[in-house]
C-alpha positions as CSV (number, residue, x, y, z in Angstrom):
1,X,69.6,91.0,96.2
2,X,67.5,88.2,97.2
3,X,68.7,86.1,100.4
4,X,69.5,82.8,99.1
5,X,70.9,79.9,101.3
6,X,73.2,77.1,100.2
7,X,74.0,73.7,101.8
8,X,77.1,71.8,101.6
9,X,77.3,68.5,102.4
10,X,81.3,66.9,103.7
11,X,80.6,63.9,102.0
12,X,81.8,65.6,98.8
13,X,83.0,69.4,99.3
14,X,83.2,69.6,95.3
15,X,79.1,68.6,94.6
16,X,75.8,70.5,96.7
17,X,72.5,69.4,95.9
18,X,71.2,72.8,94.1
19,X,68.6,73.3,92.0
20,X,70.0,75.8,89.8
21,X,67.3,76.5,87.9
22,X,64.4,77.1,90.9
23,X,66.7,80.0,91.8
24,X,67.1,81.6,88.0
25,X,63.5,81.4,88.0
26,X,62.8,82.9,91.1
27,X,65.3,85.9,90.1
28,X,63.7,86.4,86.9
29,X,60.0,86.8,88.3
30,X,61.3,89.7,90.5
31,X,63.0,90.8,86.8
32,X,59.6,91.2,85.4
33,X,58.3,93.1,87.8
34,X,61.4,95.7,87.5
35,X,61.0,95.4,83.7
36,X,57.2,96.3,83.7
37,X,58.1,99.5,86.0
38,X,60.9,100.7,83.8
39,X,58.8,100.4,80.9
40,X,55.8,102.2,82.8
41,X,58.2,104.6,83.4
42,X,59.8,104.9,80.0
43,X,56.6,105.9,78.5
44,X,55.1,108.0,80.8
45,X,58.8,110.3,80.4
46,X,58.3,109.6,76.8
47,X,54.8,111.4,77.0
48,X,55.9,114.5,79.6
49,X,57.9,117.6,79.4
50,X,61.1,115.8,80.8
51,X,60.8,113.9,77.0
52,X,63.5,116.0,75.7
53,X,65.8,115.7,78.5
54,X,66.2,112.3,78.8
55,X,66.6,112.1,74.6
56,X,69.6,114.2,75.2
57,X,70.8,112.3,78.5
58,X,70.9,109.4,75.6
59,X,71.8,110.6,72.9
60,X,74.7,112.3,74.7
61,X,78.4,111.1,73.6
62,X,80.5,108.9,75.8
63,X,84.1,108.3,75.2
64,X,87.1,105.5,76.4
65,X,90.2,106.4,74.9
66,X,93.4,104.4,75.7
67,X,96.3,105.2,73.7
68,X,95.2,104.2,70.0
69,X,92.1,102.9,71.5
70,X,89.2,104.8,71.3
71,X,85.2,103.8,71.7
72,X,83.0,106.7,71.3
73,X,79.5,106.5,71.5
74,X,76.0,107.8,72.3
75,X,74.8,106.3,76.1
76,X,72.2,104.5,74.4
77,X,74.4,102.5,72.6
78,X,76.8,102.1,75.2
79,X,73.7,100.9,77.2
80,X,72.7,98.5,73.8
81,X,75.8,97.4,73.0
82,X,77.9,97.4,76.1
83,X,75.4,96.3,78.7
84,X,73.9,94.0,76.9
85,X,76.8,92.1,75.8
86,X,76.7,91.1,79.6
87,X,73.3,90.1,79.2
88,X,74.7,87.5,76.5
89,X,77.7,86.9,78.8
90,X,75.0,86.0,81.5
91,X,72.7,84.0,78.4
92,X,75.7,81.9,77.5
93,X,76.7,80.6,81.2
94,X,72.8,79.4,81.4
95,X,73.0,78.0,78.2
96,X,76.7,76.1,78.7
97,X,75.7,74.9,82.7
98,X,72.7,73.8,81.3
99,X,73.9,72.0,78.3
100,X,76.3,70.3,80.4
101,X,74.8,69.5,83.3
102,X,71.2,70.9,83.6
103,X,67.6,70.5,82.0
104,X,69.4,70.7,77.9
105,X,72.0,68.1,79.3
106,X,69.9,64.5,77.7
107,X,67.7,64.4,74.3
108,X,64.6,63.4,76.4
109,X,64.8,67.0,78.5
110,X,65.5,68.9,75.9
111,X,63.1,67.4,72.9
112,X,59.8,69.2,74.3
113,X,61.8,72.5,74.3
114,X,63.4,72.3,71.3
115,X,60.4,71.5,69.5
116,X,58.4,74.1,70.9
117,X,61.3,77.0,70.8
118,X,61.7,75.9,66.9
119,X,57.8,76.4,65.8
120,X,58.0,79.5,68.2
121,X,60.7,80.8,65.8
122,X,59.7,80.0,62.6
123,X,55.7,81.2,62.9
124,X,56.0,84.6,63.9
125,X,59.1,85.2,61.1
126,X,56.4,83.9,58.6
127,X,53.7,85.7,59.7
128,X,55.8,89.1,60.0
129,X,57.3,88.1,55.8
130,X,53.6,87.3,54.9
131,X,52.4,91.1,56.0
132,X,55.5,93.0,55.1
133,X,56.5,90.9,52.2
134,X,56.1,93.9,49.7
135,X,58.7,96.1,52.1
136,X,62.0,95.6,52.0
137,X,63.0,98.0,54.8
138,X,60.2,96.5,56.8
139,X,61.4,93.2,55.9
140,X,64.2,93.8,58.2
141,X,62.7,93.2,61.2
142,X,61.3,90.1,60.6
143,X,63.5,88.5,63.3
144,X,61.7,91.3,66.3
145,X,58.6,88.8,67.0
146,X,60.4,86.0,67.4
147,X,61.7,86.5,70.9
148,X,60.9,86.2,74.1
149,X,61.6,87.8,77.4
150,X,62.2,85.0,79.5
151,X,62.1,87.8,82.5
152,X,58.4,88.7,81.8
153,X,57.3,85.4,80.8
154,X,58.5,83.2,84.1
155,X,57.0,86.3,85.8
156,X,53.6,85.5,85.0
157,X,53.7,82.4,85.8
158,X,55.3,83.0,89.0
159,X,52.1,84.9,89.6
160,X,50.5,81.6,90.2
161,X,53.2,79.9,93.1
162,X,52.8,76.5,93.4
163,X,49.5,76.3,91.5
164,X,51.7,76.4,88.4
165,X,54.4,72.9,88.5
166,X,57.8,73.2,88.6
167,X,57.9,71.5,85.9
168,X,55.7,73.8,83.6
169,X,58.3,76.0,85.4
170,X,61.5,74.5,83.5
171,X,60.4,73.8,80.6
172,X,59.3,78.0,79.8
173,X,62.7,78.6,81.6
174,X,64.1,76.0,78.9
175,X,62.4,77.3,76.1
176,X,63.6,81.1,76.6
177,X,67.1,79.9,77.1
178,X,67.2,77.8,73.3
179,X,64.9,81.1,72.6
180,X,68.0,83.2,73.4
181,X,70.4,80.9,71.4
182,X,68.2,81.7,68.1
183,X,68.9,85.5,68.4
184,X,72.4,85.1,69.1
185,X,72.4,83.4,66.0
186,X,70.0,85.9,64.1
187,X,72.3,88.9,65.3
188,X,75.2,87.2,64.0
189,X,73.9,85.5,60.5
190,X,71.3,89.1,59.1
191,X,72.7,91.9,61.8
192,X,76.2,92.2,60.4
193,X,77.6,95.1,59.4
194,X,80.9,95.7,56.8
195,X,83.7,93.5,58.2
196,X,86.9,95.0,59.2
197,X,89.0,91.9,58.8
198,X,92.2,94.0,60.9
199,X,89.5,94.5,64.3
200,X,88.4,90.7,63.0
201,X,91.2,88.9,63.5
202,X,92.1,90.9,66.9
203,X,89.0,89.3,68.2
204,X,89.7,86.0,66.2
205,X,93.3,85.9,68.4
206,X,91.4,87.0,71.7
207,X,89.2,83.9,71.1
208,X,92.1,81.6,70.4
209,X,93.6,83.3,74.1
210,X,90.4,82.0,75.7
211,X,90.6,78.6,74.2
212,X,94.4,78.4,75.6
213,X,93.7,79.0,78.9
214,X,90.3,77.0,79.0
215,X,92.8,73.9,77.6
216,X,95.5,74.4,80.2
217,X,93.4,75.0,82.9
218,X,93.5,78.3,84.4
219,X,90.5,79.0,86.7
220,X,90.6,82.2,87.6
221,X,87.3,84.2,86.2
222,X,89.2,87.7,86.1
223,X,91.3,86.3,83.5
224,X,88.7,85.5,81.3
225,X,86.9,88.6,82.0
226,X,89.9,90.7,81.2
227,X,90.9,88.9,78.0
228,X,87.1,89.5,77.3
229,X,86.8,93.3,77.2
230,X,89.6,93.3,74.6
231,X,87.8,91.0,72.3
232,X,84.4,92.9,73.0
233,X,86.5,95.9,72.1
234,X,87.8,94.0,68.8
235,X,84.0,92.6,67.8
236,X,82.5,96.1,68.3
237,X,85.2,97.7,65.9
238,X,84.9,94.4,63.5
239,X,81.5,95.0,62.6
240,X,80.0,92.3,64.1
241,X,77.7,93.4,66.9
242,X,79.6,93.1,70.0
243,X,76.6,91.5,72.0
244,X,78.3,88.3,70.7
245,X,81.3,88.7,72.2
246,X,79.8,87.8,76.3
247,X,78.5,84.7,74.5
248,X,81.9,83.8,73.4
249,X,83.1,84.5,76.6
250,X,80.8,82.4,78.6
251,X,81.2,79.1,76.2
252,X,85.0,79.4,77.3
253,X,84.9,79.7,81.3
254,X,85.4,76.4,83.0
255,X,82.5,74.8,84.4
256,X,84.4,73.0,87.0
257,X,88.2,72.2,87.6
258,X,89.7,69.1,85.6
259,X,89.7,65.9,88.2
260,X,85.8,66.9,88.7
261,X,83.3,64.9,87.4
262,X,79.9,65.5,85.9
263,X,77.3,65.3,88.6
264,X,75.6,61.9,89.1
265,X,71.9,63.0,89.9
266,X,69.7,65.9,88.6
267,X,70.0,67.4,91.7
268,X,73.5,67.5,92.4
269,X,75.8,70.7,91.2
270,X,79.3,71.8,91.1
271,X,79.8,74.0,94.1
272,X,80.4,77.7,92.9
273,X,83.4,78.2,95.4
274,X,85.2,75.8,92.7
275,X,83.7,76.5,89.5
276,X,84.3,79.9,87.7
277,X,81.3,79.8,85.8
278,X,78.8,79.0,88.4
279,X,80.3,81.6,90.6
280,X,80.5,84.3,87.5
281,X,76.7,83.1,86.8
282,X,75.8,83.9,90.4
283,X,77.2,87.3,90.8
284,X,76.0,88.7,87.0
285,X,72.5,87.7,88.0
286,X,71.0,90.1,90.4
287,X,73.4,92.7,88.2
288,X,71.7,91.4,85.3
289,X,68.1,91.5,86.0
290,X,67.7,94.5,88.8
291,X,69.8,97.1,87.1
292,X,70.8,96.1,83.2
293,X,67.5,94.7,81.7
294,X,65.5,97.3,83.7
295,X,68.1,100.2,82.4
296,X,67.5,98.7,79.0
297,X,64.1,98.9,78.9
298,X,64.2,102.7,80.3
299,X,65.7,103.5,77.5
300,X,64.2,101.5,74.8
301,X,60.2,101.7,75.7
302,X,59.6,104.8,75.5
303,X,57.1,106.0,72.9
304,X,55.5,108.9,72.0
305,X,51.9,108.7,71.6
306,X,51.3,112.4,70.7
307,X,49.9,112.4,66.9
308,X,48.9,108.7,67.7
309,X,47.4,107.8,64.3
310,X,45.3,105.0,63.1
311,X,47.9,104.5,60.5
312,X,50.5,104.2,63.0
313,X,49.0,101.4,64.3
314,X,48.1,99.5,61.4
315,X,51.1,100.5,59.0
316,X,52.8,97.0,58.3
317,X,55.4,97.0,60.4
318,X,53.1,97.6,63.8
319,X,51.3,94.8,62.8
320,X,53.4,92.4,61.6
321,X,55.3,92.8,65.2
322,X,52.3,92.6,67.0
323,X,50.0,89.4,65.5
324,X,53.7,87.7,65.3
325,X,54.5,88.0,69.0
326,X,50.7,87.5,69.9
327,X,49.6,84.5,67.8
328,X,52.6,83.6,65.8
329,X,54.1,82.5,69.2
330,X,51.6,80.9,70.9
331,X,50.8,79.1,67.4
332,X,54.4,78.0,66.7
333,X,54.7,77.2,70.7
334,X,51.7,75.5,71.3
335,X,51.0,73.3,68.2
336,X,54.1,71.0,68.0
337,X,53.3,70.3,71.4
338,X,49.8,69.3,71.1
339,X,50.8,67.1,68.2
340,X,53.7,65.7,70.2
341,X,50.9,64.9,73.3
342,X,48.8,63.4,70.8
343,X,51.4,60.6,68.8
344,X,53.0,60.6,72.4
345,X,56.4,61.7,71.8
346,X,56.0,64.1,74.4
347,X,54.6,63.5,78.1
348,X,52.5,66.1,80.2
349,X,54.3,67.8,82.8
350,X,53.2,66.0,86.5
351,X,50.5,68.5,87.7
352,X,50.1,70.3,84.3
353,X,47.0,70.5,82.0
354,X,46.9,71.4,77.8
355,X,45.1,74.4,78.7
356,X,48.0,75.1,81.2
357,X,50.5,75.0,78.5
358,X,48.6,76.6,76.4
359,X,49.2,79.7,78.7
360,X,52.5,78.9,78.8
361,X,52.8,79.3,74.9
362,X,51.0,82.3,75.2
363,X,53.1,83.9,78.1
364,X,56.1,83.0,75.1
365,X,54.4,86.1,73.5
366,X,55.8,88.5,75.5
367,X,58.9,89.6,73.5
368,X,59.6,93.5,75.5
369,X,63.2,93.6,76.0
370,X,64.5,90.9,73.0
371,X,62.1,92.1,70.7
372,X,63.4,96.1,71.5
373,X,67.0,94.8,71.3
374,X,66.8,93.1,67.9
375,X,64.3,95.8,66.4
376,X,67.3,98.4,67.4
377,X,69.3,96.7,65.1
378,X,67.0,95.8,62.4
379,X,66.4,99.7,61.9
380,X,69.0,101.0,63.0
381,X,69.8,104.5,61.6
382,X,66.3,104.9,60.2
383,X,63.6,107.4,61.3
384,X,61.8,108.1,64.4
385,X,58.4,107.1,62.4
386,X,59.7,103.4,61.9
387,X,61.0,103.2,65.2
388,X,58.2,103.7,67.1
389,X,55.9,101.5,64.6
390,X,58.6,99.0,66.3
391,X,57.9,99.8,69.6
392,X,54.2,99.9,69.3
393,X,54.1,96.8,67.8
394,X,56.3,95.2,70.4
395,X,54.4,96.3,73.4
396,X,51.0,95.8,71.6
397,X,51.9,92.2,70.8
398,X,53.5,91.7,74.4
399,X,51.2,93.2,76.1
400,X,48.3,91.1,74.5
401,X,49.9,88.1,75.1
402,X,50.2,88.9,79.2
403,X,46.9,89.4,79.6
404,X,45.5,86.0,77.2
405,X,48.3,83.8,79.3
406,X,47.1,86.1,82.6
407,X,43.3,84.5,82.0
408,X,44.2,81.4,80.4
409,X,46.1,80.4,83.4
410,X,43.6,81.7,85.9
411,X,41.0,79.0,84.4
412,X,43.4,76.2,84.1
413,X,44.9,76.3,87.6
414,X,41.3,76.5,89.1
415,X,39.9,73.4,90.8
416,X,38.0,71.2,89.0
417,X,40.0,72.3,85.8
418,X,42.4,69.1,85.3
419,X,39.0,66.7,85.5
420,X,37.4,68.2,82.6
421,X,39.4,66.1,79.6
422,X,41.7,69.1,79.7
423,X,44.5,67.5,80.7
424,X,43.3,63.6,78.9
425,X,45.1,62.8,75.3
426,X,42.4,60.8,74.3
């Protein structure tokens, strides 16, 4: 875990001027570099004699039985469902504090984002329907290159220190958060299995627990955590996936203690020692992106490239991943925001150049673990064939886009770069 200091000021024992943000960013660049070694890893296991081993370390069963209770499965879906519902847990903190009180907290912080996020959703889905739009098993997946792995995308740019502004900074940090709101909201709308209304309403009265103790005020996190395993429990027997149920958890721990106000300036904060969710939010983090996201993409990533085909890597599916994550991103990123520079609804980030966001929007691209995650459900229970179509077109398309934004960014933080009309709307 990364040293981090914090400074508290008498004046107010409740508020500490925090940037919040500067630190997620700074634990997500280390993320990246974790996430690119497990998925070295993953494939070079995936192309060795210890192949089979680890499959069956996976593919192994798993089982928690209390009393009529019982969840049994494989550790690859006790890694995909169970670890990553605290990777949502972790997404909806971020996405609350920052809605409340951070860079999502006013219309004129969160327009640029928005925009961007939106046209970063909607180009690659179209461009994914538009290839595979004669498939209807393929057709399933059209959600895979719309993500982004903000982990591997703030990496890159941390890459750069302070050549890159903070500002360029927040708003990719911004971007992957609303991002991250749009899969919730895929995996809950298209990744649905059959409803069990019984587990349903289990959860539905676990939810309505939450809201009771959010409205009288209890503060304690363990509470909320406890109350939270049951209703993960309830969603993952419901037929919903049970990713969804951290995110329902986070939306109901308290921010800060009734009596508090909302911070005054940008740069003041709740202090953690009296907020559940800002202390929750600070311990899940280092959890989060040093052993969960890098576990995930250990056991995700791997691919077999033994009877590596030319068809394999242009069947549909590859490709449609693939040209979605690499230009359907950086197209739906980086267009509404040159239109917005140009009628002036949108103003350049202090230090920043087009060409700079332009890497940005490519570094958007880089889908890895989101894309995996929703790809596992989109073919979920199909064959191996399909699945690694997914997983080639995931790390093609990702992997493409880390090396344009890589040299994109190079040239636009170099000297001389912000004087050549670059960085001029006119």
């Amino acid at each position: 875990m990364l040293p981090l200091i914090y400074l508290k000021f008498k004046t107010d024992a409740l508020i500490v001027p925090l940037n919040t943000l500067k630190r997620f960013i700074r634990l997500e660049a280390i993320a990246g570099i974790l996430l690119f070694v497990a998925a070295a890893l993953s494939m070079v296991v995936a192309n060795s004699p210890l192949a089979s081993i680890v499959a069956d370390a996976l593919n192994a069963r798993a089982a928690v039985i209390i009393g009529p209770i019982a969840v049994d499965k494989s550790v690859l879906l006790w890694i995909n469902d169970g670890f990553m519902a605290v990777f949502f847990l972790l997404v909806g903190l971020e996405l609350k504090r920052e809605v409340l009180e951070g860079q999502l907290s006013s219309v004129k912080q969160i327009a640029m984002p928005v925009v961007a996020a939106t046209g970063g959703f909607i180009v690659p889905a179209l461009l994914f329907y538009f290839i595979n739009r004669s498939d209807s098993v393929a057709l399933q997946g059209w959600a895979i290159p719309t993500a982004t792995d903000i982990a591997f995308a703030l990496g890159v740019l941390l890459l750069f220190g302070k050549r890159i502004p903070m500002q360029v900074k927040v708003f990719l940090a911004s971007l992957a958060i609303i991002d991250d709101l749009a899969a919730i909201i895929v995996i809950a709308l298209f990744y649905t299995g059959e409803l069990s209304l019984t587990a349903l309403s289990a959860a539905g009265l676990g939810v309505a627990v939450l809201v009771f103790m959010n409205i009288v005020g209890v503060m304690r996190t363990a509470a909320y955590i406890v109350v939270g395993v049951l209703i993960w429990v309830a969603v993952l027997k419901s037929g919903i996936h049970a990713t969804l149920a951290g995110v329902v958890v986070a939306m109901a721990i308290p921010l800060r203690p009734r009596g508090v106000k909302k911070p005054q300036t940008p740069d003041q904060r709740i202090d953690r020692a009296v907020s559940p969710l800002r202390s929750l939010e600070h311990s899940l983090h280092p959890w989060v992106s040093y052993a969960i996201l890098p576990i995930f993409a250990f056991a995700n990533a791997g691919v077999s490239l033994q009877g590596l085909t030319i068809d394999m890597l242009t069947n549909s599916i590859t490709l449609g991943i693939a040209l979605g994550l690499f230009f359907g991103k950086q197209l739906g990123v980086f267009v509404p925001i040159w239109i917005g520079m140009k009628l002036r609804w949108f103003e350049m980030p202090t230090g920043a150049n087009m060409l700079m966001l332009y890497g940005t929007a490519l570094a958007t691209g880089i889908g890895f673990t989101m894309s995996f995650f929703i790809g596992s459900l989109a073919y979920e229970d199909l064959d191996a064939a399909l699945a690694n179509s997914m997983k080639l077109g995931v790390l093609i398309g990702s992997m493409l886009s880390l090396l344009a934004a890589i040299v994109v960014l190079v040239i636009s933080t170099r000297k001389g770069s912000q004087s050549d009309g670059l960085q001029s709307m006119d």
